[in-house]
N, C-alpha and C positions, 0 to 999 in steps of 0.2 A: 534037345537040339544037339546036332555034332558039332566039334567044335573045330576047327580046320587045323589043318595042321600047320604051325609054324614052317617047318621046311620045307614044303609045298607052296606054300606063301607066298612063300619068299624069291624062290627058286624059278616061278614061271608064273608073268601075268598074264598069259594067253590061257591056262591053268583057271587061273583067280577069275575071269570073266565069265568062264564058264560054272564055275561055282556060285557067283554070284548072281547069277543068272538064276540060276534055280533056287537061291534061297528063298525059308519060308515066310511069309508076313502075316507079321500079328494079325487078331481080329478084332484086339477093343475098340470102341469108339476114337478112342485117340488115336489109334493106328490106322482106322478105316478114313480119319482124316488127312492123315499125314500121306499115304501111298495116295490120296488121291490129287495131294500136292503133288507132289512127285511124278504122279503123271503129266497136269498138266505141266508141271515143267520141261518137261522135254520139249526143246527147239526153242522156248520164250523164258528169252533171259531177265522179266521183266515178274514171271509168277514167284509164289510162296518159294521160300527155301527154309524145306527142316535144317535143325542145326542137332547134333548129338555134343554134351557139356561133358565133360570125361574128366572127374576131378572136382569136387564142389565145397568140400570143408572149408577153404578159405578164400583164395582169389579166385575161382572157378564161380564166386556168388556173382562176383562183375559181370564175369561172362554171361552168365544166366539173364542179366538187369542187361547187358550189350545187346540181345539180340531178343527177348523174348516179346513180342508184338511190337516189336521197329524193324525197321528197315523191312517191312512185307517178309518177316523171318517167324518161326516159332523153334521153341527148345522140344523138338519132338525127343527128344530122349536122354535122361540123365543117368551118367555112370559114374559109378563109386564102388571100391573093394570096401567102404565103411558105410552097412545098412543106415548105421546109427545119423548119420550126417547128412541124407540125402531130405528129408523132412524141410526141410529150411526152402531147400534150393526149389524140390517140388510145389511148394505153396509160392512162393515170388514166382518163378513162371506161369503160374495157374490164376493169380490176380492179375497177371501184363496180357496172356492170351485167351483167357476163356475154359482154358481146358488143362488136366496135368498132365504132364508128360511121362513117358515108360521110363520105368527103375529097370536098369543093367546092372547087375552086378560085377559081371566079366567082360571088359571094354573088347574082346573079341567079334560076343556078338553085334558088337557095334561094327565091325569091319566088315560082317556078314552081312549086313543089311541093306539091301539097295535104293529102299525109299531115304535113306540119311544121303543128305548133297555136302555138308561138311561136318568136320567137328572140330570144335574146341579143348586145346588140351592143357590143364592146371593142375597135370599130379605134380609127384615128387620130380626133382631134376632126373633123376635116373632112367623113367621111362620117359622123357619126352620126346626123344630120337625114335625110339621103335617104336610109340604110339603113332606117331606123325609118318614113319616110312609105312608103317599097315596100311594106315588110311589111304597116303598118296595110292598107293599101290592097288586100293579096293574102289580106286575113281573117287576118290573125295578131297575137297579141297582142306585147308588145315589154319587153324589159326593156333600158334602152338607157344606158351608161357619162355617168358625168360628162364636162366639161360637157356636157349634153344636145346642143349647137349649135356652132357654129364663129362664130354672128354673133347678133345681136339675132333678126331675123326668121327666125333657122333654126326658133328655137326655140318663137315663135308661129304657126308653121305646122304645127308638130308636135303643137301644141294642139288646132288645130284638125282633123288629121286623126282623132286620137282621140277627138275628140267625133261627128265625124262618121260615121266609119267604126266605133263604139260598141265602142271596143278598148279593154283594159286597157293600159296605158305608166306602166311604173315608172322612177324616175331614179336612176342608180347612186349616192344621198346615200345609204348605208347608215348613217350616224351615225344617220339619224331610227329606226333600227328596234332600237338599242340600248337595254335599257332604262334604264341609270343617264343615258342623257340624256335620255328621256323624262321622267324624274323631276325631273330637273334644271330643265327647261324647265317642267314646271307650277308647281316651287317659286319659280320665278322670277316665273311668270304670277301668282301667289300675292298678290303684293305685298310677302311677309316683308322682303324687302331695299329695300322703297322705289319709286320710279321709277325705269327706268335712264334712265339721261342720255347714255350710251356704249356702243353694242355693241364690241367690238373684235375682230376677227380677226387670227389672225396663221400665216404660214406660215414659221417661224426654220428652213430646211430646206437645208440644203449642198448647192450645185451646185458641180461642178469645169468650167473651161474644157472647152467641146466641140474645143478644137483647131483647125487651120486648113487647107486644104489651098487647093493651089494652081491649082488647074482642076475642073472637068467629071469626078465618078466612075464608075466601071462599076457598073453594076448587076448584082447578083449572078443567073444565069440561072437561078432557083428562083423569080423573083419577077416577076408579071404588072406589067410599073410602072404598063401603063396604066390596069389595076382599081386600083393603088395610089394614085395620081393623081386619079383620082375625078373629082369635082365640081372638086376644085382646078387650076390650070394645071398645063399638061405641061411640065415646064422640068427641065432639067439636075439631076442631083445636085451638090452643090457642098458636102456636109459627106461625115464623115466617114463616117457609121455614117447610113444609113438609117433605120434601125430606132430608137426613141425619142427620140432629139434633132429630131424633124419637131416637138416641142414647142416648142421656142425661135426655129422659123422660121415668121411671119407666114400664109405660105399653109394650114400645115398644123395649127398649132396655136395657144393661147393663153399662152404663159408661164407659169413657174409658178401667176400668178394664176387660169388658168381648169385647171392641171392638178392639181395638191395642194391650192392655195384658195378653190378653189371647193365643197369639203367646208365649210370654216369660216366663209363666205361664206354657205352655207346656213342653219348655226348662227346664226349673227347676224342673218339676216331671221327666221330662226324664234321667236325669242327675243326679237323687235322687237314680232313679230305683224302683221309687214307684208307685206300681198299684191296690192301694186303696186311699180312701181320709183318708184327717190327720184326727187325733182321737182330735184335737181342732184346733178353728179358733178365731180370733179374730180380728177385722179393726177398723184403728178411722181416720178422716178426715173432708174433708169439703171443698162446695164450696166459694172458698174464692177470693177476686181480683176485682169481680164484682158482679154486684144483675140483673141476668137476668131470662127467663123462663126455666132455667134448672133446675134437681131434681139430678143427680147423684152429685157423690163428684169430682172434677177436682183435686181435690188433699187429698191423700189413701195411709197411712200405715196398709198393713196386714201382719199379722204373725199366721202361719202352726206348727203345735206339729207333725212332724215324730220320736218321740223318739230322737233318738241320733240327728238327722240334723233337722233343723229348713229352713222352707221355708218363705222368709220374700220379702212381693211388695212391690214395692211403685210406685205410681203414682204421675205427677206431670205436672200438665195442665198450669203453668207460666212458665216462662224463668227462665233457670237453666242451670248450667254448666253441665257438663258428672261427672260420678262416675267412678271411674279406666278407663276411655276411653271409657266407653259405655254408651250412652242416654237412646236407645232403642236398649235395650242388654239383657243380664244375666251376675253376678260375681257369682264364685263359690270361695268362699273361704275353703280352706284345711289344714290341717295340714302343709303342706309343700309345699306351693305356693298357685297361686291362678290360676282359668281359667276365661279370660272374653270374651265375645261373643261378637262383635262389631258392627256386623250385622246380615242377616238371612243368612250367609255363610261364614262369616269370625270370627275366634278369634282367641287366644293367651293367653298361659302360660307362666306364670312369676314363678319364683323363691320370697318368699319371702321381697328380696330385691329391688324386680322391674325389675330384669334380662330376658329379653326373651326367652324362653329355646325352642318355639318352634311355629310354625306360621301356622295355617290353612285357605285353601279356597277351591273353587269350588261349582258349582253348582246344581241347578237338574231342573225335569222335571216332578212336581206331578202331572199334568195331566196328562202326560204317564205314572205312572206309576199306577195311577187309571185304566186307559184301562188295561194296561198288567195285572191287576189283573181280570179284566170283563170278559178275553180272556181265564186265566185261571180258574178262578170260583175257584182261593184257596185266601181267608184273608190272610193267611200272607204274601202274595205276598204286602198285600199293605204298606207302613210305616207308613200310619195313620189311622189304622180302627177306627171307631165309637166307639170301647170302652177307644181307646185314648182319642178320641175328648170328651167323655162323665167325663171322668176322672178329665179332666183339666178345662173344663168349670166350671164343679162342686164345685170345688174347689174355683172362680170368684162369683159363685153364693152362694157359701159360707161365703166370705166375705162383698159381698154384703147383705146378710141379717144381718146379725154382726151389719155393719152400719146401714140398715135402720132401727132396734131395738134400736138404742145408745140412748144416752142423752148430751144434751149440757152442755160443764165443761170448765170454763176459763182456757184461757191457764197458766194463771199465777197466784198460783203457777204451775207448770208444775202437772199435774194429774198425779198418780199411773196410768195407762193405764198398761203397760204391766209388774208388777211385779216385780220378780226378773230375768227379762230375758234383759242381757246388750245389746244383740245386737240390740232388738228392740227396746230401750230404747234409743241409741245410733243413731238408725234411726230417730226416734222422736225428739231429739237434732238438727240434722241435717236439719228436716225438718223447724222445728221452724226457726233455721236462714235463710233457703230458702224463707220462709214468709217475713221473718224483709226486706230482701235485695228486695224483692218485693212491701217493704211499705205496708204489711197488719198490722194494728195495734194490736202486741197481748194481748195487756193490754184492748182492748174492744171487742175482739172476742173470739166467744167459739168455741171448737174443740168438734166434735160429736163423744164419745169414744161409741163403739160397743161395744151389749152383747156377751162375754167368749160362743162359746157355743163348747160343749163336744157333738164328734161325735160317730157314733156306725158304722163303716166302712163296716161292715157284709151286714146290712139293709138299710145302707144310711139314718137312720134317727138319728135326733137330740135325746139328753136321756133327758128327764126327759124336756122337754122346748114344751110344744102345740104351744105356741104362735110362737114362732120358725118354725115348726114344718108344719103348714101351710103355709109359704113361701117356702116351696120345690118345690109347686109345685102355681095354680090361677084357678080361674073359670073362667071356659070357655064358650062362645058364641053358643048358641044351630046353629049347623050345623055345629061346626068348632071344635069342641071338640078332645085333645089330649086323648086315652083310656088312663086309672088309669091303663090296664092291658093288655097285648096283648096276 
């Protein structure tokens, strides 16, 4: 099969219609079912819809169990650059629908295909911008993994292709579709508890050293590296394990911050009611505990300028107790109590004094409620559209270049980091004994305070910082290339 040309792609969907028009279709059994879905779906928003999984060695398994004989859907085709992984995903779709679905290797062909009505995307952060803009682009709807982007502008172009290209695009925040924080967050909107004054996020989530190796790894020959690669440079393996520590290294992913907290990240804009990024950012941190081949911070204090409320992370990759009862939560502290979120469906309002005034749970179903949006072909049907997910990442991606611009300043004295502002001040106190009880020395370690940067929320860019400025977005890989504009 040819393979289409990225710059052609890209470049003209009047182009792309026409190619997709012609393309070939399988002939196995499984394919002579799925194009016959496909047909009848044309005009009735009520028939079968294939789904294409793009990504299945770990939360792409979800996907596959989301959609595979529910909601009148089937996984008519799973892709993976890692043959070795796809065995799993193939067999759970094939006991949910009757049938297995086609192994892709090169998520291209999946763009070619015009029996697929949408796909689902759980690779690495890196490609999930240009996965999700092919798709829009090749008429498919998109359900596509946190963080939506790998950079500020991934994820505003992702906007804009889905407005333009009038596609459904859900963002993997499944928190929003639970209902005990649905509930949570009106009681909040409510005013019961007063004003907040403090969103707080927090990700308390054990990371172990990735280890260290000493040169250049072999690539396991199951794995296409150059589809793996993607959009990101093509550079040597140099960790251990391929396979999900591409997290903790800069090309490929965001840190814990944009990988587990940008769930609670989400909560905390949500719960703000803010639907722009802060007009300042600021992070300081560091990986601390061990000396391995990771580049992100495992442990992150960021603090958000919303005018009157301040949104403040923290990350923390050692062993650590909970903060008001949540690890990997969100505190809203208020005027007049406080809300904590204990999990992605459960929290609690306190009074105060610690009293319980009032208890939320229940669950949901974001992969249905991604269908039920595809069915109707209205956003707001969905609770997490892509301008959500673009939102929140942004903000991850915000603090994340804060840090990577810092400078190394011992802990002790304790550095000016965040001014006259007590609460993150008070974070930082906190964090520091988190260290001590972890035996990090902080009489011979530096903390990496990020640069202050002043946001322009209008434009999305940094004021007055170039250097800044070009971290919004990275170059890209000739054929892989995210548009600057859609």
């Amino acid at each position: 099969m040819n393979v289409l040309s990225r710059r052609d792609f890209l470049q003209s969907s009047a182009g792309l219609g026409a190619i997709l028009a012609a393309a070939a279709v399988e002939s196995t059994p499984a394919e002579a079912a799925q194009t016959a879905a496909a047909q009848e779906n044309n005009g009735n928003a009520n028939e079968r819809l294939n789904i294409a999984c793009i990504g299945v060695r770990g939360q792409g398994q979800s996907h596959v169990s989301g959609y595979a004989g529910r909601h009148n859907c089937v996984v008519s085709h799973i892709c993976d650059v890692d043959t070795a992984v796809v065995g799993s995903a193939v067999q759970r779709a094939a006991r949910a629908q009757g049938f297995e679905p086609e192994v892709v290797q090169d998520l291209r062909r999946i763009m070619d295909n015009r029996n697929i009505h949408a796909v689902s995307i759980a690779t690495p952060n890196h490609w999930h911008a240009l996965a999700a803009i092919w798709a829009m682009q090749a008429g498919k709807d998109v359900y596509v993994e946190k963080p939506v982007s790998h950079n500020v502008s991934e994820g505003r172009r992702m906007v804009e292709a889905a407005r333009r290209y009038n596609r459904i695009c859900q963002t993997g925040t499944q928190i929003r579709s639970q209902q005990g924080s649905i509930d949570a967050i009106e009681f909040l909107k409510s005013g019961k508890l007063g004003r907040i004054q403090v969103a707080r996020g927090l990700c308390y989530k054990r990371r172990n050293s990735i280890g260290r190796v000493a040169g250049a790894q072999p690539i396991p020959n199951t794995i296409d590296y150059d589809i793996w690669c993607g959009p990101a440079p093509r550079r040597p393996l140099t960790r251990q394990r391929l396979h999900y520590d591409w997290h903790w290294i800069w090309d490929y992913g965001n840190g814990d911050l944009g990988n587990q907290g940008i769930h609670q990240m989400d909560v905390a804009r949500w719960g703000l009611g803010q639907n722009e990024l802060a007009r300042a950012s600021i992070s300081a941190g560091g990986r601390f505990g061990y000396t391995d081949d990771g580049e992100t911070a495992n442990t992150q204090i960021c603090s958000f300028d919303y005018g009157e409320a301040k949104l403040i992370f923290e990350v923390r990759g050692l062993p650590t107790p909970n903060y008001r009862g949540a690890t990997v939560g969100n505190v809203f502290h208020c005027t007049e109590g406080v809300l904590v979120f204990t999990s992605y469906s459960t929290a609690l309002a306190m009074r105060p004094d610690g009293e319980v005034i009032r208890r939320f749970s229940g669950g949901g179903d974001h992969f249905g409620n991604f269908i039920r949006a595809v069915r109707s072909r209205r956003r707001d049907d969905l609770k997490a559209d892509i301008l959500e997910g673009h939102l929140s990442s942004a903000l991850c991606h915000l603090a994340n270049i804060s840090y990577r611009l810092g400078r190394p300043t011992p802990f002790q004295p304790r550095p000016g980091v965040y001014s006259e502002d007590p609460e993150s001040n008070e974070t930082l106190a906190r964090t520091e004994e988190h260290l001590r009880t972890n035996m990090v020395p902080l009489d011979r370690t530096n903390l990496i305070v990020g640069r202050r940067l002043t946001v322009d929320p209008r434009t999305e860019r940094l004021v007055n910082d170039s250097e800044a400025d070009r971290l919004l977005t990275r170059e890209y890989r000739k054929g892989f290339e995210v548009p600057a504009r859609i």
